[in-house]
C-alpha positions as CSV (number, residue, x, y, z in Angstrom):
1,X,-29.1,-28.2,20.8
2,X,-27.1,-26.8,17.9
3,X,-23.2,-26.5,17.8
4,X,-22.1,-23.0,16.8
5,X,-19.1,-20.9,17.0
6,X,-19.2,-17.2,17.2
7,X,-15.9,-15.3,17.1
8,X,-15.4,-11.5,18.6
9,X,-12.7,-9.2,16.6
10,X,-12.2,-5.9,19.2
11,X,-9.8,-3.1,18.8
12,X,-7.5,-5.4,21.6
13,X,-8.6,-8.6,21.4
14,X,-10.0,-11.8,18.9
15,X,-11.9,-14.2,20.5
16,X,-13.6,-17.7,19.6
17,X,-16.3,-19.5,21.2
18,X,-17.4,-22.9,20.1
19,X,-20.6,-24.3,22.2
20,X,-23.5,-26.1,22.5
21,X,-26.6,-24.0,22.8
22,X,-30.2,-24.8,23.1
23,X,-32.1,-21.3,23.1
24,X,-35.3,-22.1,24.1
25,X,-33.5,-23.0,27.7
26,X,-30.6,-20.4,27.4
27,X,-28.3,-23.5,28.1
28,X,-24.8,-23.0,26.8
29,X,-22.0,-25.7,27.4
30,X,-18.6,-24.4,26.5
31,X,-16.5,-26.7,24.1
32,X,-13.5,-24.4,23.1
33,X,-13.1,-20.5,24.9
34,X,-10.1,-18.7,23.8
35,X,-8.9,-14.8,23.1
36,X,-5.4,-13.8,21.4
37,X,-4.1,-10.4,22.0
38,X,-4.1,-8.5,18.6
39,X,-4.3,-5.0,19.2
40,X,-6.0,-4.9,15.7
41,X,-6.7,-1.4,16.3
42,X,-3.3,-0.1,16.8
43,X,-2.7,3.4,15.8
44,X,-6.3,3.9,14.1
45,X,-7.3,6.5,16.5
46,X,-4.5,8.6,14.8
47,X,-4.3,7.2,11.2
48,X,-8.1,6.0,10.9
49,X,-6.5,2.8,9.2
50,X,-5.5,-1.0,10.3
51,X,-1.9,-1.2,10.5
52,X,-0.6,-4.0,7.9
53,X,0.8,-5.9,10.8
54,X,-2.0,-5.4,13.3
55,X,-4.1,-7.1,10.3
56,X,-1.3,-10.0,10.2
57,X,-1.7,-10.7,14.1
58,X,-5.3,-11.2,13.7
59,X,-5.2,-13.4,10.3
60,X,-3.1,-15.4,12.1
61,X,-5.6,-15.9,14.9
62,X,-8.4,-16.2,13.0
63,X,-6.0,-19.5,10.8
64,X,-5.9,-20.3,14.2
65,X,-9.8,-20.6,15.2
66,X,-10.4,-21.9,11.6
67,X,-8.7,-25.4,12.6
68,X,-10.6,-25.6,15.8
69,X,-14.0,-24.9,14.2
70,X,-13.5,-27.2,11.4
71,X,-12.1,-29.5,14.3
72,X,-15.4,-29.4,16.6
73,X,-17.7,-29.3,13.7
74,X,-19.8,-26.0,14.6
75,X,-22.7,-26.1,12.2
76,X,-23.0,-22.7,11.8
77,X,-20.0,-19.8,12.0
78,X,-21.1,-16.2,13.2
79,X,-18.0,-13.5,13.0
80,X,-18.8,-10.0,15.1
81,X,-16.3,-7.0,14.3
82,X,-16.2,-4.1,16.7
83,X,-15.0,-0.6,17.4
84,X,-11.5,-0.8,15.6
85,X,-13.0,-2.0,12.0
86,X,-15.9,0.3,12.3
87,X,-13.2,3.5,12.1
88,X,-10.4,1.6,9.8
89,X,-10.8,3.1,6.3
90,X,-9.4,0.4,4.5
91,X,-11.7,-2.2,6.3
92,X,-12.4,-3.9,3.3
93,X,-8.9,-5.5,3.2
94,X,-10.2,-6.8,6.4
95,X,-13.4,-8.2,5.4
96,X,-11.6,-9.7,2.6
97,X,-9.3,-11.8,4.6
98,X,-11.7,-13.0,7.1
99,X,-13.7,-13.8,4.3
100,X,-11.0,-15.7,2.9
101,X,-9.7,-17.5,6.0
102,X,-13.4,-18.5,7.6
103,X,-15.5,-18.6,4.8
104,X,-17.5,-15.7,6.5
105,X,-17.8,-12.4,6.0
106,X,-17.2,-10.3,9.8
107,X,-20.2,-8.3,10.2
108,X,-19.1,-5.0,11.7
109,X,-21.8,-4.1,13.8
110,X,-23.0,-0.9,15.5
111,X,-22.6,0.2,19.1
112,X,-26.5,-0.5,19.9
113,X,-26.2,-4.4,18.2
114,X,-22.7,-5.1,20.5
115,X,-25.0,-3.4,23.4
116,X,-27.4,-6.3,22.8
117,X,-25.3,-8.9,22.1
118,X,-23.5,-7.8,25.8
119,X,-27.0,-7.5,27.6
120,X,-27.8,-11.2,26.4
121,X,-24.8,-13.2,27.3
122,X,-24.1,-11.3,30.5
123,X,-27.7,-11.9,32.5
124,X,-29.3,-14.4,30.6
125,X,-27.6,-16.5,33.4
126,X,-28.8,-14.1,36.6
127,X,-32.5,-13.6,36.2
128,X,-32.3,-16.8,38.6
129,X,-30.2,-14.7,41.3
130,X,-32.6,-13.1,43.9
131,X,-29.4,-11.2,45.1
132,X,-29.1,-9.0,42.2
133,X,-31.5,-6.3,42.2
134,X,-32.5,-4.9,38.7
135,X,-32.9,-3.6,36.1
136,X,-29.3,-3.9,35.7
137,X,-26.6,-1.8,33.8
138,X,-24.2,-3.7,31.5
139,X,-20.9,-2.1,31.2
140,X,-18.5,-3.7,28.2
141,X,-15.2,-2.0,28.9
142,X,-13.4,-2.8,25.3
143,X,-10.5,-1.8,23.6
144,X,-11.7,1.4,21.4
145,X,-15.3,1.5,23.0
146,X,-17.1,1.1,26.4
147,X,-21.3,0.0,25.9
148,X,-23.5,1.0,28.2
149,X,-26.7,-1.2,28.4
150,X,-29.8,-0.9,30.6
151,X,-32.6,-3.5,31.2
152,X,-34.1,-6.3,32.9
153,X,-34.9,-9.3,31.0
154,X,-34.7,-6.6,27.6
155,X,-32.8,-4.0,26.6
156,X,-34.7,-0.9,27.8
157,X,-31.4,1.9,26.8
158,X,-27.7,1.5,25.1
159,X,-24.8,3.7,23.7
160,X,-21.8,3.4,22.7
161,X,-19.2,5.8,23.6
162,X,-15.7,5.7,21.7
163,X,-13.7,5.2,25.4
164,X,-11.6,1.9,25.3
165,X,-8.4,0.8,27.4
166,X,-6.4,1.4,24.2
167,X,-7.9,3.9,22.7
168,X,-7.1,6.2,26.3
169,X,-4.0,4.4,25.9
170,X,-2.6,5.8,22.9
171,X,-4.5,9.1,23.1
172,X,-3.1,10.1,26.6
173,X,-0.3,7.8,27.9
174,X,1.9,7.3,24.9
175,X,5.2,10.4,24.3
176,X,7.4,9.4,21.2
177,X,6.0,6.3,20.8
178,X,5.9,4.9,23.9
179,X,4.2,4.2,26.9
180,X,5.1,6.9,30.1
181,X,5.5,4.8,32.7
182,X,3.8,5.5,35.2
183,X,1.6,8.4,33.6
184,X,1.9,12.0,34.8
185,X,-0.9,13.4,37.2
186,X,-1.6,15.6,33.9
187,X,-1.7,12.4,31.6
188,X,-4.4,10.8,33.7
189,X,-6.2,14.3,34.5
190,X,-6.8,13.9,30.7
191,X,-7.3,10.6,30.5
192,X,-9.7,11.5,33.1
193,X,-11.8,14.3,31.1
194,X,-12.2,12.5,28.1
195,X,-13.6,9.2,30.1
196,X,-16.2,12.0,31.8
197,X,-17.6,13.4,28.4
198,X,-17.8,10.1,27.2
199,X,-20.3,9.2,30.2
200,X,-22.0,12.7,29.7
201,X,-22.7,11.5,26.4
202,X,-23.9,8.0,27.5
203,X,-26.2,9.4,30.2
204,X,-28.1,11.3,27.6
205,X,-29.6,8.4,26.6
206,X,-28.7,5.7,28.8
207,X,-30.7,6.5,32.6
208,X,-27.3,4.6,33.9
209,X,-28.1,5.8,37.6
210,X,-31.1,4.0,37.6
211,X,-29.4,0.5,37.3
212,X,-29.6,-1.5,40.4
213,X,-26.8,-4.2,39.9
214,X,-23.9,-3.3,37.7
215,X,-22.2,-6.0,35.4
216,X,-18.8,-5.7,34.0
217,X,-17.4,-7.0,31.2
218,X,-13.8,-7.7,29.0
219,X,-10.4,-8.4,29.7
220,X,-10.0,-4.9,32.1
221,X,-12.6,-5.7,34.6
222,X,-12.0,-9.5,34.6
223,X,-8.2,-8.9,35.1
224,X,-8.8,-6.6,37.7
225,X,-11.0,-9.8,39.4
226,X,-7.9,-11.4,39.0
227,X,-5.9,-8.9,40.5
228,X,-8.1,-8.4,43.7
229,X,-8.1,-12.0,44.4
230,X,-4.7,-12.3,44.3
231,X,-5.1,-15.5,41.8
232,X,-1.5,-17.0,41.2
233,X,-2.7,-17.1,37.1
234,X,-5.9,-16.6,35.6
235,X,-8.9,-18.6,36.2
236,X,-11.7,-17.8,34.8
237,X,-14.0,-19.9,37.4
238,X,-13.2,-17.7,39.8
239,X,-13.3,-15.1,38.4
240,X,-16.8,-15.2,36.8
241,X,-19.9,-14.1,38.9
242,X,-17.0,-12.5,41.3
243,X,-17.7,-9.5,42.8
244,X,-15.1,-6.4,43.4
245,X,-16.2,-3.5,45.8
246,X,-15.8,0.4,44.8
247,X,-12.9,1.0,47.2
248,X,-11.1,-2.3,45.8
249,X,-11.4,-0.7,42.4
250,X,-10.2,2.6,43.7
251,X,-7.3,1.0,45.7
252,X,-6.5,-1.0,42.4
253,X,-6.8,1.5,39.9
254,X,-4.7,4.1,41.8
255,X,-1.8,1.8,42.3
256,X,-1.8,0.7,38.5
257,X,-1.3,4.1,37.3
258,X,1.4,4.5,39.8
259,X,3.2,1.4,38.8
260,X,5.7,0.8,36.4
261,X,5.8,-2.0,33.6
262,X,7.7,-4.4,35.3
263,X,5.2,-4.5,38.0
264,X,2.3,-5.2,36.3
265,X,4.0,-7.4,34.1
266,X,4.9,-9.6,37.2
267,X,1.4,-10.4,38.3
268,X,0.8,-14.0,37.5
269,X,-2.8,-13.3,36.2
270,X,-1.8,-10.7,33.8
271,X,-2.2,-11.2,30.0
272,X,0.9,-9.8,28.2
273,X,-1.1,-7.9,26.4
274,X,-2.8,-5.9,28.9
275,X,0.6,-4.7,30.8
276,X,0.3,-1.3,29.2
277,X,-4.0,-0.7,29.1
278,X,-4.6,-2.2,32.6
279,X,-4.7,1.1,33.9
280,X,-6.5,2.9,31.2
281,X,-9.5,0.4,31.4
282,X,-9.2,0.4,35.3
283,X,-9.7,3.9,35.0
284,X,-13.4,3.3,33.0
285,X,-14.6,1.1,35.5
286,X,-13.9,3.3,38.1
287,X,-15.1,6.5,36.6
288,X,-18.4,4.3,35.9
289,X,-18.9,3.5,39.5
290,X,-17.9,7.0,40.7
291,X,-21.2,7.9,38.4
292,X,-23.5,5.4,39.1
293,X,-22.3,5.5,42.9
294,X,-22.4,1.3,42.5
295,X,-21.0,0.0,45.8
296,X,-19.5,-3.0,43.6
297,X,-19.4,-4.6,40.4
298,X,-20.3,-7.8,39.3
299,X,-17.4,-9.5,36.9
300,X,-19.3,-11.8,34.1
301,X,-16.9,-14.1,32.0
302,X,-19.9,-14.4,29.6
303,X,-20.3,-11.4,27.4
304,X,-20.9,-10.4,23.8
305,X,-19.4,-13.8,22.3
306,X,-22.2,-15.5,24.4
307,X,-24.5,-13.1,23.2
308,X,-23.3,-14.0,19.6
309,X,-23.9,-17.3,20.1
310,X,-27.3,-17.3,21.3
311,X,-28.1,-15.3,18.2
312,X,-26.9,-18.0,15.6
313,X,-28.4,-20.9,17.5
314,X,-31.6,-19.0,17.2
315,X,-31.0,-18.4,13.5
């Protein structure tokens, strides 16, 4: 068994796991889980650069996750970057201050590596579950990107399509600087087409209608769980290994993009941070199932972090 940490940097959302993992058995015992909003990729979809204080937020966080690493004594630190940093043009400042704060350098991987790292901390946990039919389809609904995986017990097909609760966000939703709210019938007929080429694109090379269970991923289809249990705050034991039906995702999705700000922000199991991308990345999943004609989605609280951390236990 080997302690390790592995930490997540999306265009949304940081993230830290610390755990014990023994590969060999694909056990993995959680010692510290945590995510901090910080929208690190706000506004580089229109200025292709990390915004000075979006780069603050997440230094701050990533302070943070150096005290609780150096506290648990992970032997060995793995940092994964994702969609934002891969766009920013002056990601070295990034690199730099990671560097600086972890004693790591963030490696800012490419669609197909995140794919993997998905695909391995989502099933390595139901290849034991004679319920779930595969090969399955692993869908990673981020903030800037979506990744579309296919396999059994391996990857068999992955892409990564730039489609993200923010990124549909600020492209569609947003007039003078803000959030509409609720989004016109025109906003989210846009929103709409762009989320359709983007699964055109995936299908060229991902056979995602061939998947026989489909797994979601991230903060939009684990709040949605949330939502559709009606859970008084966030848990993620319930919430992980739940399963939400396609006309519960409809139902959801339809009322979030008619609801105003104050609504959403009044459901106990909503993070701050998603209020104004809840119904951008319900919107994804949604589209996804409309595609793949899934009659419901299984909600996995282990992800890419997981997948992360399998991959520095195993050196």
């Amino acid at each position: 068994m080997t302690r390790v940490a592995a930490v997540d940097c999306g265009t949304n959302s940081i993230r830290l796991l610390v755990a014990d993992v023994t590969p060999e058995t694909g056990e993995l015992v959680d010692l510290d889980r945590r995510m901090t909003i910080v929208r690190l990729g706000q506004g580089v979809d229109r200025t292709g650069r990390l915004a000075p204080e979006a780069l603050e937020r997440t230094f701050a966080a990533c302070r943070e996750y150096a005290a609780v690493i150096k506290e648990l004594g992970a032997e060995r630190v793995r940092f994964v970057a994702t969609s934002a940093s891969r766009d920013a043009e002056n990601r070295d400042e990034f690199v730099r201050g990671v560097l600086d704060i972890l004693g790591v350098e963030p490696e800012v991987v490419s669609g197909d590596q995140e794919a993997t790292f998905s695909f391995t901390g989502a099933t390595k946990e139901l290849t034991s579950r004679p319920d779930l039919a595969t090969p399955y389809l692993v869908v990673d609904i981020g903030g800037g990107s979506t990744e579309f995986v296919v396999g059994d017990t391996d990857v068999r097909a992955a892409r990564s399509v730039d489609v993200g609760c923010v990124r549909m966000t600020e492209r569609h939703l947003v007039h003078d600087g803000t959030v509409t709210d609720p989004p016109t019938e025109a906003q989210i007929a846009a929103m709409r087409a762009d989320i359709e080429a983007a699964l055109d694109l995936a299908e060229e090379t991902v056979p995602l209608r061939e998947a026989r269970t489909l797994v979601g991923l991230a903060g939009s289809v684990t709040t949605l769980s949330a939502i559709a249990q009606d859970l008084p705050a966030y848990d993620s034991a319930a919430i992980h290994h739940s399963r939400i039906s396609y006309a519960k995702v409809r139902e959801l999705t339809e009322w979030l993009l008619r609801s105003t700000h104050a609504e959403r922000a009044a459901i106990g199991s909503m993070h701050p941070g998603r209020v104004d991308v809840i119904g951008a990345g319900a919107l994804v999943l949604l589209s996804i199932m409309e595609r793949t004609g899934a009659a419901e989605v299984v909600v996995s609280e282990h992800d890419i972090l997981d997948g992360i951390a399998f991959a520095v236990a195993e050196g």
